[in-house]
C-alpha positions in Angstrom: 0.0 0.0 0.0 1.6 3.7 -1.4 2.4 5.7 1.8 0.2 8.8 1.9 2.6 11.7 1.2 2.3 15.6 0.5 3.6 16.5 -2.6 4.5 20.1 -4.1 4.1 19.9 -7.8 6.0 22.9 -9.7 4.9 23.8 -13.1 3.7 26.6 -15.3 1.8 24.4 -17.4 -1.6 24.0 -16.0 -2.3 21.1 -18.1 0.6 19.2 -16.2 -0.6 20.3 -12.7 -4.0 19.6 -13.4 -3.0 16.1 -14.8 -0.3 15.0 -11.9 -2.2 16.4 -9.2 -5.1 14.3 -9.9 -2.7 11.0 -10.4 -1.0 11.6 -7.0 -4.5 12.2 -5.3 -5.9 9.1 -6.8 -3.1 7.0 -5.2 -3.7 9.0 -2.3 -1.5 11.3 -1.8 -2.1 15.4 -1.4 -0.7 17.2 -3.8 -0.4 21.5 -3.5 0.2 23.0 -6.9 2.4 26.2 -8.0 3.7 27.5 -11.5 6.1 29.7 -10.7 9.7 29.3 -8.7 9.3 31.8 -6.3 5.8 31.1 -4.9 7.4 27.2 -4.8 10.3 28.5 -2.4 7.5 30.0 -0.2 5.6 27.1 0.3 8.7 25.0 1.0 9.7 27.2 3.2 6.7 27.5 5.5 4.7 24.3 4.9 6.2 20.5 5.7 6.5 18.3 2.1 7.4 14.6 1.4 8.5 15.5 -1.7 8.7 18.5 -4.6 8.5 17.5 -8.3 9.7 20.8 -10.0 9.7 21.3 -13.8 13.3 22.8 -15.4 12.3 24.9 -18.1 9.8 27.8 -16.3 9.8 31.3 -17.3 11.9 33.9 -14.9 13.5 32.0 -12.6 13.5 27.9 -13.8 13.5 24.7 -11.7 17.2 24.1 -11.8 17.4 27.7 -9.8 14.9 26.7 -7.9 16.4 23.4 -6.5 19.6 25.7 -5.5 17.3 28.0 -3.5 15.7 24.7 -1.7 19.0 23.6 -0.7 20.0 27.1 0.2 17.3 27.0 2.5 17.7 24.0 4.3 14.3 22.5 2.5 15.0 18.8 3.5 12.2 17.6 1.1 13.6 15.3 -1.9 13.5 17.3 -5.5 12.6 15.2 -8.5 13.3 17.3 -11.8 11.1 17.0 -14.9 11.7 18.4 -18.3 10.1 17.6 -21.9 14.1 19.5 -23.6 16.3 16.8 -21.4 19.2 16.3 -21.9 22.4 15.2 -20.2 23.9 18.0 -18.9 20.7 18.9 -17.5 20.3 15.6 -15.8 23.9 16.0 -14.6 23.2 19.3 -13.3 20.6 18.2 -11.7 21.9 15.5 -10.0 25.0 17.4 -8.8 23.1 19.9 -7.4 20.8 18.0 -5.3 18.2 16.4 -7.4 16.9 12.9 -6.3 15.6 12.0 -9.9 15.4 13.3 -13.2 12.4 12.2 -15.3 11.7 12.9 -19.2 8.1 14.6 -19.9 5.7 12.9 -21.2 5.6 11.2 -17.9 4.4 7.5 -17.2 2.1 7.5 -14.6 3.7 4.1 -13.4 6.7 5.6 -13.6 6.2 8.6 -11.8 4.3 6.9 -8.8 7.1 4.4 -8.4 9.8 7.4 -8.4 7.5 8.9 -5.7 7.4 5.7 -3.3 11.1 5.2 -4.0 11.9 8.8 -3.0 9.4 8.4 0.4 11.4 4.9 0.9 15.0 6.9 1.0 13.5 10.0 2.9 12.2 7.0 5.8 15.6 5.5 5.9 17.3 8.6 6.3 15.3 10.0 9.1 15.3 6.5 10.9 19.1 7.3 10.7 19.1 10.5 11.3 17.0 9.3 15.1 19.4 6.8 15.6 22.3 8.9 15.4 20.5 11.2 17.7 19.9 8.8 20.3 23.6 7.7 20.2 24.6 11.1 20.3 21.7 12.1 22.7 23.3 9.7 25.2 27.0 10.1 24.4 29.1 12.2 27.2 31.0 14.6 25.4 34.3 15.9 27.1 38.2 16.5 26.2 39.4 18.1 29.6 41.2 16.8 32.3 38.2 17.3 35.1 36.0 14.8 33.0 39.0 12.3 32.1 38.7 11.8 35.5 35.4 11.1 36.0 35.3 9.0 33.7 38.2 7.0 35.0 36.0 6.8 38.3 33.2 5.2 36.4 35.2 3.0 34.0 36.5 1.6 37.6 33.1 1.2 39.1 31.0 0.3 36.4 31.6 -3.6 36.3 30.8 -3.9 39.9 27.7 -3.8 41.7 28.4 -1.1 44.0 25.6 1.6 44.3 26.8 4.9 43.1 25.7 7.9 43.9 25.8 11.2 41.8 26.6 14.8 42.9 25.9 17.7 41.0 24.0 20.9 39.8 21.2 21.0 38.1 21.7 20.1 34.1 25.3 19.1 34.9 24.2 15.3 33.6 23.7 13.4 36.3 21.6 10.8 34.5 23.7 11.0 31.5 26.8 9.7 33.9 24.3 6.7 35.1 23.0 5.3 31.8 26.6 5.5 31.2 27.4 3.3 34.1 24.7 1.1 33.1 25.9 0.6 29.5 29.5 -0.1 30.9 28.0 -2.6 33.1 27.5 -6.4 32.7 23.3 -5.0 33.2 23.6 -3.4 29.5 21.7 -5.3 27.9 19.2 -5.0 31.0 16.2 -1.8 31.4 17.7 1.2 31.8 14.5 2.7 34.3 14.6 6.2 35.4 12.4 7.9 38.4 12.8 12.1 39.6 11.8 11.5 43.3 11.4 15.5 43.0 8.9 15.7 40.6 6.4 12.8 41.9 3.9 13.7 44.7 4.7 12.2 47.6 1.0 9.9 47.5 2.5 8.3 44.4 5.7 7.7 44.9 5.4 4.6 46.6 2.8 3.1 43.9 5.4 4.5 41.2 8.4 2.6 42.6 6.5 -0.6 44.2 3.6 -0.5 42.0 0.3 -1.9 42.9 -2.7 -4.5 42.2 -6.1 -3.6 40.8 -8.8 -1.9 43.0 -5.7 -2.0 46.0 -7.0 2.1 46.2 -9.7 4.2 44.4 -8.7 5.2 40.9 -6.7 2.0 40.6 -8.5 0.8 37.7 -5.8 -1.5 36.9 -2.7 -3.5 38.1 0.5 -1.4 37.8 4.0 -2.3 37.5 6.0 -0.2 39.6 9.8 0.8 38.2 11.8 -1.9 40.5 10.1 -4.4 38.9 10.4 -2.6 35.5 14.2 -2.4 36.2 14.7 -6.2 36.6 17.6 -7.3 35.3 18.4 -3.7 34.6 19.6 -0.8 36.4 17.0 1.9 38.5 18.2 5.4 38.3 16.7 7.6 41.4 17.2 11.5 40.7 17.0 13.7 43.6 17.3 11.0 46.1 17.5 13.9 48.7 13.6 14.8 48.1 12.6 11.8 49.1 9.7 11.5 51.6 10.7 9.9 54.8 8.1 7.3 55.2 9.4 6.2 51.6 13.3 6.3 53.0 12.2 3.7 55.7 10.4 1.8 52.5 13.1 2.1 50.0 16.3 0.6 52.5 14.0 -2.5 53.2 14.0 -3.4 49.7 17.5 -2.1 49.3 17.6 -4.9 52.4 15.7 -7.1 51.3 15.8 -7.2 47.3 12.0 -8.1 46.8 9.4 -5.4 46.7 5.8 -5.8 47.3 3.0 -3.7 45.3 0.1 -2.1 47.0 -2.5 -4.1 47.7 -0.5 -7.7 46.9 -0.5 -10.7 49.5 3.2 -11.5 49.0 6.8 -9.6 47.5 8.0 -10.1 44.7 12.1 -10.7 44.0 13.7 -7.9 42.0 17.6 -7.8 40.8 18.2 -4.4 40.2 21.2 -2.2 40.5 20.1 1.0 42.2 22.3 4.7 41.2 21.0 7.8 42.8 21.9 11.3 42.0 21.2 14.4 43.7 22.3 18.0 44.0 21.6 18.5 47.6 24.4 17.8 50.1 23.0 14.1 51.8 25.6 14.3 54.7 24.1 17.2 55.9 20.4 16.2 55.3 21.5 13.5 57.8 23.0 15.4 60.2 19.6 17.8 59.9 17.3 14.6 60.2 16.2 14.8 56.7 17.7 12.2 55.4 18.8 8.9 56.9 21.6 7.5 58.5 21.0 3.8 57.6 19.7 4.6 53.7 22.4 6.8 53.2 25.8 4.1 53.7 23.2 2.2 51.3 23.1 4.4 48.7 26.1 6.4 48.7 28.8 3.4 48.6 30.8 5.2 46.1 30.4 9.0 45.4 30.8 10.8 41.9 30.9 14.3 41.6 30.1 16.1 38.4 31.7 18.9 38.1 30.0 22.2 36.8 30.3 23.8 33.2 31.8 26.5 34.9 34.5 24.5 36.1 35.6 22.5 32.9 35.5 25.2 30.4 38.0 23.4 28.7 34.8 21.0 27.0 32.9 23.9 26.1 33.8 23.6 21.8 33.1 20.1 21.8 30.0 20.5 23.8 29.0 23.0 21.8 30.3 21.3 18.5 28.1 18.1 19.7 24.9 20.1 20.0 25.1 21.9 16.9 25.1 18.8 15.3 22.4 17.2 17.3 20.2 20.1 17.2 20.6 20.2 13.5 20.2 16.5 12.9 17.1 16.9 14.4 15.9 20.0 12.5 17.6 18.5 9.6 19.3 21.5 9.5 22.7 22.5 7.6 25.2 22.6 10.8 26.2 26.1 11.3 30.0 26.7 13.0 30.2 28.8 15.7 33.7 31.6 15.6 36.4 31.3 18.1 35.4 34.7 19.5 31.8 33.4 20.0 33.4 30.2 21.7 35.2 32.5 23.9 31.7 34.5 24.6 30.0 31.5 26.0 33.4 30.7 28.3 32.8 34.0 30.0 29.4 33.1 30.8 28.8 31.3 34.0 26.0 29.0 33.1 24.2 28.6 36.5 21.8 26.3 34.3 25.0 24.1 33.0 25.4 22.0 29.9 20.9 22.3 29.7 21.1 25.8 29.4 24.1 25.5 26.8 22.5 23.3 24.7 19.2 25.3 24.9 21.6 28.7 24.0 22.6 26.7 21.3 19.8 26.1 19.7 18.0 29.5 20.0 22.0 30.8 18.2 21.2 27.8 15.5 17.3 29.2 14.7 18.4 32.7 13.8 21.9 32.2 12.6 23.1 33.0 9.4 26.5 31.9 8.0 28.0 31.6 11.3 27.8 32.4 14.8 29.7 35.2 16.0 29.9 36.8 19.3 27.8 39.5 19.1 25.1 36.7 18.6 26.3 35.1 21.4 26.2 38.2 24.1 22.2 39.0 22.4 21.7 35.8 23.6 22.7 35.2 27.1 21.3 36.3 29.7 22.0 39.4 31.2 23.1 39.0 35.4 20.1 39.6 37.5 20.2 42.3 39.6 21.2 41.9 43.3 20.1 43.8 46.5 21.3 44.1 49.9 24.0 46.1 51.3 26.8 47.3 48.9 30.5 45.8 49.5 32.8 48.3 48.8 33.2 46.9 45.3 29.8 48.6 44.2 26.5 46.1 44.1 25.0 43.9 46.9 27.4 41.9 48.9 24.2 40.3 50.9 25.3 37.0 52.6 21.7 35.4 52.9 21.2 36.3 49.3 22.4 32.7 48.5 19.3 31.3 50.2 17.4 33.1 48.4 15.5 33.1 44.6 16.0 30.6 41.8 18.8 28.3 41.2 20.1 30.6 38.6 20.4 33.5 40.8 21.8 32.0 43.8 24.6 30.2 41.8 25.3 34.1 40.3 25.6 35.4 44.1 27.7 32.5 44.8 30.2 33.1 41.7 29.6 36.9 42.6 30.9 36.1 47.0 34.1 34.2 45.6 35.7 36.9 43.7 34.5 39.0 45.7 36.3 37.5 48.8 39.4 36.6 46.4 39.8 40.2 45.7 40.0 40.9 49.5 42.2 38.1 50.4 44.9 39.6 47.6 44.5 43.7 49.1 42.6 44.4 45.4 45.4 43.0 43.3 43.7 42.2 40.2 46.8 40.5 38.9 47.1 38.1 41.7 43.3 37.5 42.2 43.2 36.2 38.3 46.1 33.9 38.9 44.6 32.6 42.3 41.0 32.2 40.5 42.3 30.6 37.2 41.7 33.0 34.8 43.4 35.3 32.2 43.3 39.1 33.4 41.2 40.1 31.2 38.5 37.5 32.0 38.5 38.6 35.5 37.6 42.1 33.9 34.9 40.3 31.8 33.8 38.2 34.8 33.2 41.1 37.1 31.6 43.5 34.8 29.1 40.4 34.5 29.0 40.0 38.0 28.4 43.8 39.0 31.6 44.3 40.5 33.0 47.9 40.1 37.1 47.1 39.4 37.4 51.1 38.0 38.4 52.2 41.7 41.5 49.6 41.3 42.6 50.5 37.7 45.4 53.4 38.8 46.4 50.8 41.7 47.3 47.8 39.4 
């Protein structure tokens, strides 16, 4: 059976359009009709199509012009030329400048229908690649500095044993990235890979989400429901944000931890799981013990061996291949022309101190990718961050707010920023102002520090004359 597809035909014969429109729509495909190039490049460019069938020889601007402008574009459609004056070189033309087929007018309806279902056949296969690359790639930790090489050594090491990791981190640093990469390192690869945010499930469903539970066992149970142990047999369970977990779940969670069986709502016996559990959290867990929210016995369960992900601030050094890996991502699954990015616009986003991490990057990256032209530069790249928020409290005597409860205080983004904001703050204290030393003792080049603080609020002009 022909796969339904929507088909531009291009043509300033109305004879042909009226003829081919009514074959494809008799197999049952939709066609849209045009005789002219320009009005063509419109629709393509606004509307999705399986395929465009463009005649060559068209008055003021012809088809072979108008398969340039497609590909310009970043149309991913397939072109099939058409032509009643072929000829070689056109074919050849044709076919070097993009052209899936080239068919001779009069056209066989056979002919042409087959040409169409051969071109939707290739367009499948190429977009089932294109996802496949994207999952690899989705899944793929992408690094070439020192700080990663060593956490990655740290799971190479762990990954073949059982040992229950567990993962520190920021937000969007890629804590779950790091455990499906443990898992797939693990003699469990070929096991589920089962994932559950204990932050973002309400703490009356938590329990059926992890245990599951039987039909009727509480209203609006309509049916039995496998919880994510027993999806993860075999496999590995990753728990994000461990540290949000509900207490009377913590007591819940070590017995089967314990006990390795877990026992849905409602049922009259356990049931025996094998699963490898990896938690990850951004909260400090020795310190939720020591406050009584989290506890004692669960955590020497869970936190056998500790991994800490570093943030993007800290490994600078893997922001071109991050960004290098998400442009191609992101354009893989636009089916998008990759666009590079300039070494001054790399430098831009190294500046930056991405309180959202490698998330935020990768969403930066995209928004640069949708409006990009030939390249990225840095001027693209300053329009697109985000500007620091603005701080209150009392004023340090480098201008701004120097408030020490402001970390407590406002969204992750904006505490991270006050944090950033109290360490080079302090730094430039601890050195008597010296701008030269403060750079050296925080890393960066002197003229990043200037860059840093003028992103930060902090007023360096009362030091210039000093240093």
């Amino acid at each position: 059976m022909t796969v339904k597809a929507k088909i531009l035909i291009v043509d300033d014969e109305a004879n042909t359009l009226a003829s081919l429109s009514r074959a494809f729509r008799l197999a049952g495909h939709e066609a849209v009709v045009c005789d002219n190039a320009a009005r063509a490049l419109e629709l393509a460019r606004t509307q999705p199509f399986d395929l465009v069938l463009s005649d060559v020889v068209m008055p003021r601007r012809d088809g072979l012009a108008l398969l340039e402008d497609l590909k310009s574009a970043g149309v991913a459609a397939p072109v099939v030329m058409m032509s009643g004056q072929a000829h070689i070189e056109m074919a050849v033309r044709a076919t070097r400048l993009g052209a899936l087929d080239f068919l001779e007018k009069p056209l066989s309806t056979e002919k042409l229908l087959v040409t169409v279902e051969n071109a939707l056949k290739l367009t499948r296969l190429e977009t089932e690649n294109r996802d496949l690359r994207m999952r690899v790639g989705k899944h793929t930790l992408v690094f070439a500095g020192e700080t990663m090489r060593r956490v990655m050594a740290q799971i190479e090491r762990v990954a073949a044993s059982e040992a229950r990791i567990c993962i520190y981190g920021e937000t969007g640093t890629g804590k779950e990235l790091v455990a499906r990469t443990l898992h797939e390192k693990s003699p469990r690869a070929n096991g589920p890979f089962v994932t559950l945010n204990c932050a973002a499930v309400p703490a009356e469903l938590i329990e059926s989400e992890l245990f599951g539970h039987e039909k009727g066992s509480f209203t609006g149970a309509a049916q039995r429901h496998t919880g994510k142990f027993e999806q993860a047999h075999r496999g590995t369970l990753f728990l994000d944000e461990i540290g949000d977990m509900p207490a009377a779940m913590q007591a819940k969670l070590l017995r089967v931890l314990e006990e390795g069986e877990v026992e849905r709502i409602g049922a009259d016996k356990p049931t025996a799981v094998d699963v490898r559990v990896v938690v990850a959290t951004h909260r400090n867990l020795e310190q939720l013990v020591e406050s009584g929210g989290f506890r004692r016995d669960l955590y020497h369960r869970v936190v056998v061996f500790p991994v800490e992900l570093p943030p993007l601030r800290k490994r600078a050094e893997d922001l071109p291949a991050l960004v290098e890996h998400f442009v191609r991502q992101v354009s893989a699954q636009n089916g998008w022309k990759p666009i590079p990015f300039t070494d001054a616009a790399i430098n831009a986003l190294k500046q930056y101190a991405w309180p959202g991490n490698i998330r935020e990057l990768r969403n930066i990256v995209e928004g640069l990718l949708l409006l990009a032209g030939a390249q990225v530069d840095a001027e693209a790249v300053e329009l697109a961050l985000p500007a620091p928020g603005a701080h209150s409290g009392r004023s340090s005597s480098f201008g701004g707010a120097a408030d020490s409860n402001a970390a407590d205080r406002g969204a992750l983004a904006e505490r991270v920023l006050h944090f950033e904001r109290a360490q080079v703050v302090n730094e430039l204290e601890r050195h008597q102002r010296n701008i030269s030393q403060t750079a050296k003792a925080l890393g960066l080049e002197r003229s990043h520090l200037y860059k840093k603080c003028q992103q930060l609020g902090i007023d360096l002009k009362s030091l210039e004359e000093r240093n």
